[in-house]
C-alpha positions as CSV (number, residue, x, y, z in Angstrom):
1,X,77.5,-46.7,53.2
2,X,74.6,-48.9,52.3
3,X,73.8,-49.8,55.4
4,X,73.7,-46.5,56.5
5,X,71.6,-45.3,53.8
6,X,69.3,-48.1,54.7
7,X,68.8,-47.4,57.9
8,X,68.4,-44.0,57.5
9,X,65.6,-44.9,55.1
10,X,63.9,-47.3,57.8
11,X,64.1,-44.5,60.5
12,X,62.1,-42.3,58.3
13,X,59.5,-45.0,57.1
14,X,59.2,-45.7,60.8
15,X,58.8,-42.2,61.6
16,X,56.0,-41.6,58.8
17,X,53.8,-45.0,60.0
18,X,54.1,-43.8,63.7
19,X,53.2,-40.6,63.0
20,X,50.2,-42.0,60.6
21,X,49.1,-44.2,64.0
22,X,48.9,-41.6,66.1
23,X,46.9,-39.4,64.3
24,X,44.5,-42.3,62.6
25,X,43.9,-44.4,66.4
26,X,43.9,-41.5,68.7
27,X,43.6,-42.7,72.3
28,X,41.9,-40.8,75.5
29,X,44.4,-41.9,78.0
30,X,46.8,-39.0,78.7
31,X,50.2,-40.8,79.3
32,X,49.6,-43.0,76.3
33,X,49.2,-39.3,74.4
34,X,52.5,-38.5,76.1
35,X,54.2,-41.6,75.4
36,X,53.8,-41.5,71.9
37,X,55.0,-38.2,71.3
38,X,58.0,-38.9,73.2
39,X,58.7,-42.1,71.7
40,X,58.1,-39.9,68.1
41,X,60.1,-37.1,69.8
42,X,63.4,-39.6,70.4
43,X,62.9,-40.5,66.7
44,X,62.7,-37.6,64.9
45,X,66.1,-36.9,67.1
46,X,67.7,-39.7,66.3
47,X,67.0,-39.5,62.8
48,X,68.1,-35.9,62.5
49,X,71.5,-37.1,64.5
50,X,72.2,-39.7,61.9
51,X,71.2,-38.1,58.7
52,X,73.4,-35.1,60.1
53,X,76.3,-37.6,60.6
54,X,75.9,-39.5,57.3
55,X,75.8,-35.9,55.1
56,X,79.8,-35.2,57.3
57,X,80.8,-38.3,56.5
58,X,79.4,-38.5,52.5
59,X,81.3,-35.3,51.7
């Protein structure tokens, strides 16, 4: 279970600092722009996926 609940807590620091880079170094270049919300997209997923998974199997 720890290393769940570690990881689960690294997705969501992760999450938190990406989302803090894209909105503090911006960037003009639209695929970069698109890149980074997909990459923050998959993420956000994933995190939701594995936080759903850890609450079935906590309980």
């Amino acid at each position: 279970m720890r290393n769940r609940k570690f990881w689960l807590i690294a997705k969501a620091v992760l999450i938190i600092l990406f989302t803090l880079v894209i909105f503090l170094m911006p960037v003009e270049n639209t695929f970069r722009k698109w890149l980074r919300f997909t990459m923050l997209v998959v993420f956000v997923i994933s995190f939701i996926i594995d936080l759903n998974n850890y609450q079935k199997t906590k309980s």
